[in-house]
Every structure is written in structure tokens, then in C-alpha cells.
C-alpha positions in Angstrom: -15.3 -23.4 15.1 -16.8 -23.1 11.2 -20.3 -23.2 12.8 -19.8 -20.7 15.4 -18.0 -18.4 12.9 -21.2 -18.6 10.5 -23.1 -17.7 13.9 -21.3 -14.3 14.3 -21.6 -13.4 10.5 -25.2 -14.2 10.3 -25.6 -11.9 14.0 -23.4 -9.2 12.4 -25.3 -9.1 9.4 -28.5 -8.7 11.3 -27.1 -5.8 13.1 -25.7 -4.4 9.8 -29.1 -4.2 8.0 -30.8 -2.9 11.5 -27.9 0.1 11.1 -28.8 0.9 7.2 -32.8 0.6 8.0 -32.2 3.3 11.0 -29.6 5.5 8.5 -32.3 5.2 5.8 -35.6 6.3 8.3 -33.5 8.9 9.5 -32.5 10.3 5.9 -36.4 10.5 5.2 -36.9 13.1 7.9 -32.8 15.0 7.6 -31.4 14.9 4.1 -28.0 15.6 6.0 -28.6 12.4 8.5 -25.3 10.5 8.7 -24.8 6.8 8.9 -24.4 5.9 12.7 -21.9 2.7 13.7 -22.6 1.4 17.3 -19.0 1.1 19.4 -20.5 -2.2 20.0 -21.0 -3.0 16.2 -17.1 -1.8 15.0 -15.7 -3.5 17.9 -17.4 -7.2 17.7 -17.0 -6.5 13.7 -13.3 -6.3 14.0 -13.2 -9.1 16.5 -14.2 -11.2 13.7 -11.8 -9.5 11.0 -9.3 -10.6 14.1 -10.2 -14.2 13.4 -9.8 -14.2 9.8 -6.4 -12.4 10.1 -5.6 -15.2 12.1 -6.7 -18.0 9.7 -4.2 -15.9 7.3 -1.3 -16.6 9.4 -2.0 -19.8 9.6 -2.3 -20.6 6.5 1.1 -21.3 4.0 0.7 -18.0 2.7 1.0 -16.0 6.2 2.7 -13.2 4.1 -1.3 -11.8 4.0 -1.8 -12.5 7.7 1.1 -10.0 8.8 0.5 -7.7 6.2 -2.9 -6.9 7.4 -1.4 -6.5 10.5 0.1 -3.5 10.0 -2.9 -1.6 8.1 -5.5 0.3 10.0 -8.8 -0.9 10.1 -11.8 1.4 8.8 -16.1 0.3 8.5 -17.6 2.7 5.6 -20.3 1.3 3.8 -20.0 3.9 1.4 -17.6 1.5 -0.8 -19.2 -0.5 -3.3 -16.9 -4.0 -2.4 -16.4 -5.7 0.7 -13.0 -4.4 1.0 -11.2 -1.4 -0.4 -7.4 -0.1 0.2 -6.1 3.5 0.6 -2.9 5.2 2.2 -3.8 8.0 5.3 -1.0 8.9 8.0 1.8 7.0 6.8 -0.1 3.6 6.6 -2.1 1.6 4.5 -5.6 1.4 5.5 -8.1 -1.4 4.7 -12.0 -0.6 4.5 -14.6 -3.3 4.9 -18.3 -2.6 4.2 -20.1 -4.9 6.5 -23.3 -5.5 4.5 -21.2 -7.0 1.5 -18.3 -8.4 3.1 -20.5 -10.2 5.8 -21.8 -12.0 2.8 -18.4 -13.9 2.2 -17.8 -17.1 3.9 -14.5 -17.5 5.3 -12.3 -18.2 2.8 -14.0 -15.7 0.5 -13.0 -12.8 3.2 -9.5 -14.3 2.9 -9.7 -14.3 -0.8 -10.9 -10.2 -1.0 -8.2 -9.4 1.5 -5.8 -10.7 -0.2 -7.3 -9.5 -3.0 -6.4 -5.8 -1.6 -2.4 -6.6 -0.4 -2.5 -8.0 -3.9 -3.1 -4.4 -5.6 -0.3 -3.0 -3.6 2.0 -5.0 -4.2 1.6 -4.5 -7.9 2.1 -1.7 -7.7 -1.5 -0.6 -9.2 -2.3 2.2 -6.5 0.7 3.8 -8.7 0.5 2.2 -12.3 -3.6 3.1 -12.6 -2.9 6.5 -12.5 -0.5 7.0 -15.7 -4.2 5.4 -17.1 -6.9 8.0 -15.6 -8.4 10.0 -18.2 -7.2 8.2 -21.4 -9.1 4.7 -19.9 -12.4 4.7 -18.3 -12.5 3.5 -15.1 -14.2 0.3 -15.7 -11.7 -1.1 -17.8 -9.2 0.3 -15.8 -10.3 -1.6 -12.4 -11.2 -4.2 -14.2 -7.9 -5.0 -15.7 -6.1 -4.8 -12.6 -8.6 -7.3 -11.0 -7.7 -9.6 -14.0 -4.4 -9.6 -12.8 -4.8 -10.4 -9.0 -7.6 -12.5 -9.3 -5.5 -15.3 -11.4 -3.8 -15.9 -8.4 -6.6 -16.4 -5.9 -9.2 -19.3 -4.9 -12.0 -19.0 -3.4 -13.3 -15.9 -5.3 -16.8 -14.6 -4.3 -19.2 -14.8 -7.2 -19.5 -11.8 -8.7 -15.5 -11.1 -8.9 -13.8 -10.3 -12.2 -12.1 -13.1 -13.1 -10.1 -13.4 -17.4 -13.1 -16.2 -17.9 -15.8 -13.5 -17.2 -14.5 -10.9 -19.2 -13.7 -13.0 -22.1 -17.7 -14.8 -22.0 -19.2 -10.8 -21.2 -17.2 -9.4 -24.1 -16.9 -11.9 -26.2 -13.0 -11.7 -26.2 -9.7 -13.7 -26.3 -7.3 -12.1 -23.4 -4.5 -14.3 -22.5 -4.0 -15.6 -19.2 -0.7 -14.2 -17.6 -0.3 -10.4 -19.0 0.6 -7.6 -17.6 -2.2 -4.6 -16.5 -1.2 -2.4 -19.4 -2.8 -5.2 -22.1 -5.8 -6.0 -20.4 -6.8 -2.2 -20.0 -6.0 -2.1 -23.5 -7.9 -4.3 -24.8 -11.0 -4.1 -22.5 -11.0 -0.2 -23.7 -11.0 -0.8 -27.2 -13.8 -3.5 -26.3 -15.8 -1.0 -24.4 -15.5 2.0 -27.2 -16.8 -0.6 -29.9 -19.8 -0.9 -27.4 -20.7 2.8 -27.1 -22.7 4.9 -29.2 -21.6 8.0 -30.1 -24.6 10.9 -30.2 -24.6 14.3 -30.5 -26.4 17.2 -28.5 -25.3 17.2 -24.9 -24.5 20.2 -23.3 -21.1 20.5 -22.2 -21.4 23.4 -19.8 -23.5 21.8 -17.0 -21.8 22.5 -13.4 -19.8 20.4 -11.3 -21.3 18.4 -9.4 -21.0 18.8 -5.7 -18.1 16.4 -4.7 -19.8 14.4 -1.4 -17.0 13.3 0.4 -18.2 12.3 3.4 -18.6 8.2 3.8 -20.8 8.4 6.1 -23.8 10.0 4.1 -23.5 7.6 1.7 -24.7 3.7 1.6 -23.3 0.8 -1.0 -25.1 -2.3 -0.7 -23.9 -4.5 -4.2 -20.8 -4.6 -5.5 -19.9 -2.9 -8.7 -16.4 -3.1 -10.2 -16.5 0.9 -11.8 -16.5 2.0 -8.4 -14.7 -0.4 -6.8 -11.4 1.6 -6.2 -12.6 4.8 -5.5 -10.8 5.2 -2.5 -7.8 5.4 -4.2 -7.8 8.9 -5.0 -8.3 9.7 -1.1 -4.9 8.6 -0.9 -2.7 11.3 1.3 -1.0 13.3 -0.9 2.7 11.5 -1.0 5.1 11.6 -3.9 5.5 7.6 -5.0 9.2 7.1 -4.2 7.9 7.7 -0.6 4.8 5.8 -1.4 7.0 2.9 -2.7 9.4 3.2 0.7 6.3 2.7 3.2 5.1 -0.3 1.0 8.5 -2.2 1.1 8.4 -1.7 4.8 5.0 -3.0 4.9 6.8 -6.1 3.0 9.5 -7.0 5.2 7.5 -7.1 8.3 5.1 -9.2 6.6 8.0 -11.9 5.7 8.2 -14.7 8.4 8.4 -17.3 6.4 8.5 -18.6 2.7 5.9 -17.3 0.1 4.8 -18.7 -3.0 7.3 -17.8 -6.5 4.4 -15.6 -7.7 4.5 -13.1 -4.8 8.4 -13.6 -4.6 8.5 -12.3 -8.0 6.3 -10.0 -7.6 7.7 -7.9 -4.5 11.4 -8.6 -6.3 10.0 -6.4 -9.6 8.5 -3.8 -6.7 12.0 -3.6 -5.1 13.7 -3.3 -8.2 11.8 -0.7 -9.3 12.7 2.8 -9.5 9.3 4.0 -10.0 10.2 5.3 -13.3 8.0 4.4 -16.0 9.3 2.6 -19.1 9.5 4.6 -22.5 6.2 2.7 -24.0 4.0 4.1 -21.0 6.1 7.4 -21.0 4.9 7.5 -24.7 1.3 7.1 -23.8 1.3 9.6 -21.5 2.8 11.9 -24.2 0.2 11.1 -26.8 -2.4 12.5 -24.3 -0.7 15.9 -23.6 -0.4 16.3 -27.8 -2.5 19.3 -29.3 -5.7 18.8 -30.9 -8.9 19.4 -31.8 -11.7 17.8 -30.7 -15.0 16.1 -30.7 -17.7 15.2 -28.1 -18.2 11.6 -27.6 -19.3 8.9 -25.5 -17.0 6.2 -25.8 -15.2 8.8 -22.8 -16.0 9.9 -19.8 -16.0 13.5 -19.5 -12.5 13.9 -17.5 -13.8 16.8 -15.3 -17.1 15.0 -14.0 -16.6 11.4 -14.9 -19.4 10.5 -13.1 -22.1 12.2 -14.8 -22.7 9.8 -17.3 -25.1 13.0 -19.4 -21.6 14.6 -20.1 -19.8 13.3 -22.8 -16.4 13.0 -23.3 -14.2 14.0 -26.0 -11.9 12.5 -29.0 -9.1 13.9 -31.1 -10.2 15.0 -34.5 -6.5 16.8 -35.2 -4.3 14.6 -37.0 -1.2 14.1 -34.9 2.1 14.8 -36.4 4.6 12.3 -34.8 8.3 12.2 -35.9 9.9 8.7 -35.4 14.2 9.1 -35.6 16.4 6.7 -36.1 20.2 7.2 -35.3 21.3 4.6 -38.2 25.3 5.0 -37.0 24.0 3.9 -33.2 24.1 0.1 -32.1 20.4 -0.6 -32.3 19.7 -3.5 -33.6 16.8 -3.9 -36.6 15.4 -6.2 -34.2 15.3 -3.5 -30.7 13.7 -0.9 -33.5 10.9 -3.8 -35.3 9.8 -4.1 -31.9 10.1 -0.5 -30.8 7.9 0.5 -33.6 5.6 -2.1 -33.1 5.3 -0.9 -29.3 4.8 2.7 -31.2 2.2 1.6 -33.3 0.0 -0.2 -31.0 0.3 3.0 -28.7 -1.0 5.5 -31.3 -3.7 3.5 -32.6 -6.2 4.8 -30.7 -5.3 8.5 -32.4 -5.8 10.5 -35.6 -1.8 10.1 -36.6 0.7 10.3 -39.1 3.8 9.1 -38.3 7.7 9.9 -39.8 10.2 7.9 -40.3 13.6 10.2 -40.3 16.8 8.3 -40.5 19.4 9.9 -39.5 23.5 10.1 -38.7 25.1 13.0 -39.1 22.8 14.0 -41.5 19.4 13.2 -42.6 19.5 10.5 -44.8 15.7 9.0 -45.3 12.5 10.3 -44.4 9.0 8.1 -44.7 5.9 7.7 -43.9 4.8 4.4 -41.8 1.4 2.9 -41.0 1.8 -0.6 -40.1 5.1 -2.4 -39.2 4.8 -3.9 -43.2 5.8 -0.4 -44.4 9.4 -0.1 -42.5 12.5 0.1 -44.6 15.8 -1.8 -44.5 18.2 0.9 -42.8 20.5 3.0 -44.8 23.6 1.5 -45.8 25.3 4.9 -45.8 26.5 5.8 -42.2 28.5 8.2 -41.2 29.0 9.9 -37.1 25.9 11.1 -35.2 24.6 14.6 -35.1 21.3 15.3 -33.4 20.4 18.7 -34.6 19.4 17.7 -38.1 16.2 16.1 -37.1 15.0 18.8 -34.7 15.3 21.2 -37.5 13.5 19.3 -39.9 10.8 18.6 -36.8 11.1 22.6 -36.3 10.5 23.3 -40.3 7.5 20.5 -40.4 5.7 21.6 -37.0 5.5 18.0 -35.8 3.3 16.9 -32.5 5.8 14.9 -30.9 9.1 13.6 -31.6 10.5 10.3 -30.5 14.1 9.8 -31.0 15.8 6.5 -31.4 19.7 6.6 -30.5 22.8 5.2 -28.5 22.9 8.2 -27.3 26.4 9.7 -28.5 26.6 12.3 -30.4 26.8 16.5 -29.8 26.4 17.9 -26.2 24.4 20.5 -27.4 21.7 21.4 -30.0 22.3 23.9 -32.6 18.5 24.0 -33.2 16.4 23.6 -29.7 12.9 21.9 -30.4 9.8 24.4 -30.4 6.2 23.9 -30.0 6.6 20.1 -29.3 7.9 17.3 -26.8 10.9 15.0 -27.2 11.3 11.2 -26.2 14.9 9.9 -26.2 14.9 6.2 -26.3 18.3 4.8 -25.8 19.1 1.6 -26.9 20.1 -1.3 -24.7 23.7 -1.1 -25.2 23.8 2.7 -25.0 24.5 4.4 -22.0 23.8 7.7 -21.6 23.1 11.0 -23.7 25.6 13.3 -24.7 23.4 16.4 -24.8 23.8 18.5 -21.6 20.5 19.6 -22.0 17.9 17.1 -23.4 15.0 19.4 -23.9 13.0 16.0 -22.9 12.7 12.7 -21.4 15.4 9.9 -21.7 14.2 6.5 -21.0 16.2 3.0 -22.2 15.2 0.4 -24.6 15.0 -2.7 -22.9 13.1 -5.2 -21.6 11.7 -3.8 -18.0 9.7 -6.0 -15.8 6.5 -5.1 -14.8 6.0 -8.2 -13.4 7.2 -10.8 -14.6 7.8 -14.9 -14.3 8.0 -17.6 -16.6 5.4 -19.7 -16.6 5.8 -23.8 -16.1 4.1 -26.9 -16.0 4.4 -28.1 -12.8 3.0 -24.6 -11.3 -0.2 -24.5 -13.7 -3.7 -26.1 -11.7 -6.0 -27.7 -13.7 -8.5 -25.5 -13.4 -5.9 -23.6 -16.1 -4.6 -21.0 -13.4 -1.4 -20.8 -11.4 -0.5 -19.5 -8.1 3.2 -19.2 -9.4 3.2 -17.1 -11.8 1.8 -13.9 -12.6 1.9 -11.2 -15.2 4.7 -9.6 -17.7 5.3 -7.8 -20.3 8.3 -7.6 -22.7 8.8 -3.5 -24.1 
């Protein structure tokens, strides 16, 4: 069976490189030649994608098998991995470039299709976009194939495993964390690496956005570009997006699956695609007002691919109000941690942060730059009025305002903020606000899981990695 399987890859491959030899001739004589796949080619090169599928269901972990079932089945050699998921017509597609996937064995093509099912069922077709434009794209994909890669054998060589980024970089990541770290840290990693310079010119045109895969040939593998299909995903609001995928799930549960993907499609389920207050912050802190300066440690957000372009940095100093409602039942301990959480978000930005305690009054105000300089809360506490601090926010022209709070106090502001945004963070034992109009997001303080399971001896391999458990993160 192995040896007659190698004997189709090794024929398929032939025909493969015959196809990109004729697409490249033909491209000499018609810059507009297209890429042309043989009926003959697509159908014997599914016919062995059949056979794989099958060694899926097989296997314990047939959860794969009859997930990739239900996903149309597209050849582009266009992507620049053997395999590549989007979402078209109300299904999830999976794309396969022959010349690099036909130079998997077996158990590798298992691996990068799992690889794929992995992604969605993290959730990362959703969670890498609150990151586009703030993170490049390299550390972006390769963060997320940190994460699914932990829980896979078999890899093929050149996949993005914590050991390679840790000996590349030179770094420390922890095994077991969620995406949100690893982008993080890979980022600040990657920034330390670049150059700035000065002189490019900033107003070059767009380039012309070739869309068409079948002008276009990938023959390696290269992780920056390795997801690129995501953004071809139809245009569907995620709460439908999320729907689809947990259909997709429970047709692909026959049987048991491991803990790890247990978990992980239990923190899919419970989610209500809502993202927690630290990420909401982030995507706050890249909406706040500022000048700036050209750099390269960015891509340029309009043309990210033109690598001549550079990006740009915040030069303003951003004015960020931190309340606490000191009459509210949040703990010194829920606040320590939310500031840290604070702090590690807006270290990447010129900022100034302010400390306003407040009750029904404004009883302390401070400046913070590490979690050293915060102050034992004011003894002094009386009921809860909001209004205090957006007037002080009004009168100091803060950035962005970030308010702490049980949430019970006035149902409406006497002073309504102007010319910045407002985070409500409630704390776990609060319920709701009082305000009947927030003039901002509410989000709670707790612990939400991303993904999350704890991690035990008897599920680690020796090889340091376990199949059992998977990433989390504690906000």
C-alpha cells in the first residue's frame, strides 16, 4: 500500500512540474498566460487526497477525517504552503498546491491538514484579524502556527515549530500560551531586528492587486505568506462565521477525540465572539490620535507588500486615563493584574498613563509607569458617581479612558466624554452598568478562555510536547 502510494506521488509530481514548465514557456511568449490544470491531473490528484482522508478516519483522531469531508477541495499553486484554508459559499474550502504538498510523505499530508482544521478551530481565521496592521504578518502567522503545531507529529521540515523560533531568534517563549503572547513577543523580536532609515517616498501608487491564482506560481514554502487566503474569505459577519464552524464540528464527531481538541472546540462553543477587554484595549490603542514617523520596523498598512514603503510609528505621546471606582468590589488583586495587563499593552506606545481614583468624587490622581509605582487605594470611600472622572478627562484632553468599576453608580452622565474613547471594565462580581448610555464599550474583568487546559504529567511526551493540552491565557 506505502509503496504504491509513494508510486502515485512520485507520478503526480512528475505531472506537476510538466504543468509549471508548460505555464512558465507559455508566460515567455503571453505575459497574461494562465496556469492550465489537466481534468486528468485534479481528478487523480484528489483521488489521492481521497486516500489520505481515509487514513484520517482511520486513525484515533478521525475528528480530521470527517472534517475534511465536508470542505471543498481547490488546486492553486499560487499558495506558498502545501495546504491553505478559506471560507467561499457557506463552506470551508481547503487548497493544496501540488508541487509542495506532493513533497510530504503520508503522514506529513496528514500532519498539514490537520494543520489547517487546527486554525479553525482556534478560532485564528477570526482572532488574526484584531492583529493586522498593528503586527506584521510574519509574526502574526507565525504565532498561530506555534500554537497548532505543539500538537502535531510528523511535521514537514521547514514548519514553524516553539524550538525553531526560540534557536532563529534567540528567544525563551514558553510552550503552552495562547496566540496573543507569541505574536507579542515574536513582534517586539522582529522590531529589535529592523533598521530604521530615512528617505523613502511615501506616495508611490498601489500596486496592482493580482488576484487571479492562476497567474501566479509558489513553489517553496514561506510562512509570511502562508495565510494569504484568509482575506479571500466571503464576506460573513463572524457570529455566522462561528455558526458554520460549529456545524462543521458536530458532523465531524463520531467518536472520541483527544482532551486537547475537546477543550479546544468547548472554548469555541462557549464563545460569544466577543473579544475580552485586554484585546478590546489593543485595538483601542491603535485607533488613538497621533503623530507620526516613517519606519521600518512596519509594514506600510496600505501596500504591505511593498517592502520599499515604510511603515509608520507614533511620535505623539498618548494621554491614557486609568479610573478606579475605589467604593466598587474590585479587589487590589483583579486591578494589580488589570494594570499589569494595561501596561504590557501600551508598551509598545509613546504614553502617559493616569491613575484617577475615584467614588463619588475624585479622590487621587497619579501618574504610573510600571506596576512598582501603584498606590495602596484610598481609605476614604464614599457612593459612586461617574461624571467626576469624565470631566476631569474632558478638562485634561486625555487619548483614551479606561474605567475600572462594579458598575453601579448614576444612569446618566452629567458630563459626556469629547474627543476620546471609553473602556468600561467591570469587575468580576459586578454585573452590569448603570448608565443608560455608556458612550463606550463595556467588557468584564475576568478570567476568559481563549483556550485553555491545565497541563499534566501523564499527557506530556518526552520529546517535551503534549497532544492534551494546548494554549491559555489568564486576563
Amino acid at each position: 500500500m506505502e509503496t504504491y502510494f509513494d508510486n502515485q506521488v512520485e507520478g503526480l509530481y512528475e505531472k506537476a512540474d510538466i504543468i509549471i514548465n508548460n505555464f512558465f514557456r507559455a508566460k515567455r511568449k503571453d505575459e497574461n498566460s494562465k496556469v492550465n490544470i489537466p481534468r486528468e491531473f485534479i481528478e487523480e490528484f484528489f483521488s489521492l487526497v481521497d486516500q489520505v482522508s481515509l487514513s484520517l478516519m482511520e486513525d484515533k483522531d478521525n475528528f480530521y477525517g470527517y472534517f475534511l469531508l465536508q470542505m471543498s477541495r481547490e488546486i492553486r499553486f499560487d499558495i506558498s504552503s502545501p495546504t491553505a484554508v478559506n471560507f467561499k459559499n457557506a463552506k470551508y474550502v481547503i487548497n493544496f498546491n501540488p508541487i509542495i504538498f506532493l513533497n510530504l510523505n503520508l503522514k506529513q499530508m496528514e500532519s498539514t491538514i490537520k494543520h489547517e482544521i487546527l486554525h479553525i478551530v482556534s478560532r485564528h481565521l477570526i482572532r488574526a484579524k484584531e492583529f493586522k496592521g498593528s503586527y506584521s504578518t510574519l509574526a502574526i502567522n507565525m504565532a498561530m502556527n506555534i500554537v497548532v503545531n505543539t500538537y502535531l507529529d510528523y511535521l514537514p521540515p521547514y514548519a514553524i515549530t516553539l524550538e525553531w523560533v526560540n534557536l532563529n531568534y534567540s528567544l525563551k517563549l514558553l510552550p503552552f500560551k495562547p496566540f496573543e503572547y507569541y505574536v507579542e513577543e515574536i513582534q517586539n523580536t522582529l522590531d529589535l531586528l529592523e533598521v530604521d532609515e530615512e528617505g523613502a517616498d511615501d506616495n508611490n501608487q498601489d500596486e496592482a492587486d493580482d488576484s487571479d491564482s492562476n497567474a501566479k506560481i509558489e513553489i517553496d514554502y514561506n510562512p509570511e505568506k502562508a495565510h494569504n487566503v484568509w482575506e479571500e474569505k466571503s464576506d460573513i459577519d463572524e457570529k455566522t462565521l462561528q455558526e458554520f464552524t460549529e456545524k462543521f464540528i458536530n458532523n465531524a464527531q463520531k467518536g472520541s477525540i483527544p482532551n486537547y481538541l475537546e477543550s479546544l472546540i468547548s472554548s469555541l462553543k462557549n464563545s460569544k465572539g466577543e473579544l475580552p477587554w485586554n484585546l478590546y484595549l489593543k485595538r483601542l490603542m491603535g485607533t488613538v490620535e497621533s503623530n507620526k514617523k516613517k519606519t521600518i520596523t512596519r509594514r506600510n498598512r496600505r501596500q504591505p507588500e511593498r517592502l520599499d514603503i515604510r511603515g509608520q510609528l507614533r511620535s505623539h505621546k498618548a494621554k491614557i486615563a486609568i479610573a478606579l471606582d475605589i467604593s466598587g468590589s474590585i479587589s487590589d488583586e483583579e486591578f494589580n493584574q488589570a494594570i499589569k495587563e494595561v501596561l504590557a499593552i501600551v508598551k509598545n506606545y509613546n504614553h502617559e498613563i493616569t491613575i484617577i481614583e475615584c467614588d463619588n468624587e475624585i479622590r487621587r490622581v497619579y501618574t504610573v509607569k510600571s506596576v512598582k509605582d501603584i498606590k495602596d487605594r484610598s481609605n476614604k470611600r464614599g457612593g459612586t458617581k461617574f461624571t467626576p472622572v469624565f470631566e476631569y478627562a474632558n478638562h485634561h484632553k486625555v487619548n483614551l479612558l479606561v474605567y475600572f468599576t462594579d458598575g453601579k453608580g448614576e444612569e446618566k452622565l452629567l458630563t459626556i466624554p469629547r474627543g476620546y474613547k471609553t473602556l468600561w471594565v467591570i469587575s468580576g462580581s459586578g454585573d452590569k452598568l448603570s448608565l443608560k448610555e455608556t458612550y463606550g464599550a463595556v467588557r468584564k474583568l475576568k478570567n476568559v478562555k481563549i483556550k485553555d487546559d491545565s497541563l499534566t504529567m501523564s499527557d506530556v511526551k518526552r520529546e517535551g510536547y503534549s497532544m492534551n493540552d494546548q494554549e491559555k491565557v489568564h486576563i
